[in-house]
N, C-alpha and C positions, 0 to 999 in steps of 0.2 A: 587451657589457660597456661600463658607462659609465666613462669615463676623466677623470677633474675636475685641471684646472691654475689656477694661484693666480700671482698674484703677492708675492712676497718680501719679507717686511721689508726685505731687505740690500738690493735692487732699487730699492723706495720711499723709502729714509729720504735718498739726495742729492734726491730734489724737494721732501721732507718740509723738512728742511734750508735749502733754496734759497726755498723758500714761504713760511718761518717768517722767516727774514732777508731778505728783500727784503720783508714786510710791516711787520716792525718796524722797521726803516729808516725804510720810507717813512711810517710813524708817528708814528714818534721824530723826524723832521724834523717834520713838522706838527704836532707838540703841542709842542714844544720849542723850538723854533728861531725860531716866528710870523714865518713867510715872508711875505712881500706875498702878494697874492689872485692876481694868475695861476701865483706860483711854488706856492702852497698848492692849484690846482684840480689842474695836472699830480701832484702830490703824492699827492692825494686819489686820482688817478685810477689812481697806478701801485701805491697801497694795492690799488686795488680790482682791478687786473691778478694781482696776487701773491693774494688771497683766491678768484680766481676759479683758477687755477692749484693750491690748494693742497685745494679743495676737487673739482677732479679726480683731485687725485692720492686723496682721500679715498673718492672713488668707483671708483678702482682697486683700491684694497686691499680693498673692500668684496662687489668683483664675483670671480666664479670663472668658469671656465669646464669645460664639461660636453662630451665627445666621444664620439659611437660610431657605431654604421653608419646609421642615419639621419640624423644631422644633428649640427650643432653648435648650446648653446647659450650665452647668456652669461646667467649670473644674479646681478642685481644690483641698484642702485638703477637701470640703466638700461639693462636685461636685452631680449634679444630670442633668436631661434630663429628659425633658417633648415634648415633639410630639404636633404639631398643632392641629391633629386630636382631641388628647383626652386632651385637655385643656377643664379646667372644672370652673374656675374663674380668675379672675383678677381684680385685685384690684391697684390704685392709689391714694396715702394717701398724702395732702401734708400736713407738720409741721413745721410749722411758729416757727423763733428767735423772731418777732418784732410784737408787737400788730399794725393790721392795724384798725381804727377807723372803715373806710366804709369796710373794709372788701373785696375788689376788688384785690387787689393788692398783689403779689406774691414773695415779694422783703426778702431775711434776712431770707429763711427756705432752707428746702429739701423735693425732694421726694422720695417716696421707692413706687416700684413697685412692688408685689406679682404676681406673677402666678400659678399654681396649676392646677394638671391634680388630680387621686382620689390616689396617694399615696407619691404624692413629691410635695412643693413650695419650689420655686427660687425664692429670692428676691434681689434685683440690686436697690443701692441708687442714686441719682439723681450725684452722682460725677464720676461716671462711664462713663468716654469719651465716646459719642455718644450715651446716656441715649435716647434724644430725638428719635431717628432711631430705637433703639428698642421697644420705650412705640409706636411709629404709626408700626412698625409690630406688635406684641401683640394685639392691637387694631385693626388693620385688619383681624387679627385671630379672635379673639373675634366675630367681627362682622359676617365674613364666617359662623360660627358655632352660628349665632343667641343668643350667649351669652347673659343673662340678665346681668347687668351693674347697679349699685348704681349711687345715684344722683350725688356724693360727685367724681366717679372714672371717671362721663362722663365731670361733668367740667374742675376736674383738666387736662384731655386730652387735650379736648379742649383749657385750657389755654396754656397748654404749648406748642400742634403743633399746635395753632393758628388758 
């Protein structure tokens, strides 16, 4: 049974947002304002930061991903397929918004999942409806295939399916 997860308008629209306003910003100053030449090249440049950022997010919304007992695929503008069999790493990174003191606690980040067989990685951020259902398949693949595993990708699992 093939399993397809998306990501969510409500998920995309703060980059959407943040893409859209930090390009017209940095627009609205350089057509507006006629800054001198090195403050108009930075300008131009951080247009071109926010267009390149919002046009990922454009390939996010665009991409699905596909789950079932052979493999996982992602299909999209920048679609790849990797096989259970030949998964070769995995990796889960989490990246904390908010300093935790103790350091326990998983509140105000995200996470991105890597997978990789020996000539493609898929990676799938934690806003991806039903993230968790894919990082315990991947981790059960992993395990099948006696995967070596970093310290850092066996906790965050553990945090997250508990």
């Amino acid at each position: 049974m093939i399993r397809q997860f998306r990501y969510s308008w409500r998920a995309l629209a703060p980059d959407y947002a943040g893409g859209a306003g930090g390009l017209g910003i940095a627009l609205g100053l350089l057509l507006f304002a006629h800054p001198a030449v090195p403050v108009a090249w930075v300008l131009a440049a951080t247009a071109a930061l926010f267009l390149v950022y919002s046009g990922r997010t454009v390939c996010r919304q665009l991409t699905h991903i596909e789950l079932d007992e052979t493999g996982i695929r992602a299909r999209g503008l920048l679609g790849a397929a990797i096989r259970w069999e030949d998964l070769r790493s995995l990796r889960l990174d989490y990246y904390s918004t908010r300093r935790d003191p103790e350091g326990r606690s998983m509140q105000g980040g995200w996470m991105q999942l890597r997978l990789g067989d020996a000539r493609r990685t898929i990676r799938v951020d934690s806003d991806l409806d039903g993230f968790a259902v894919l990082v315990g398949a991947a981790a059960q693949a992993a395990a099948l295939r006696d995967l070596e595993l970093d310290v850092y990708t066996v906790g965050n699992i553990q945090e997250l399916l508990g």
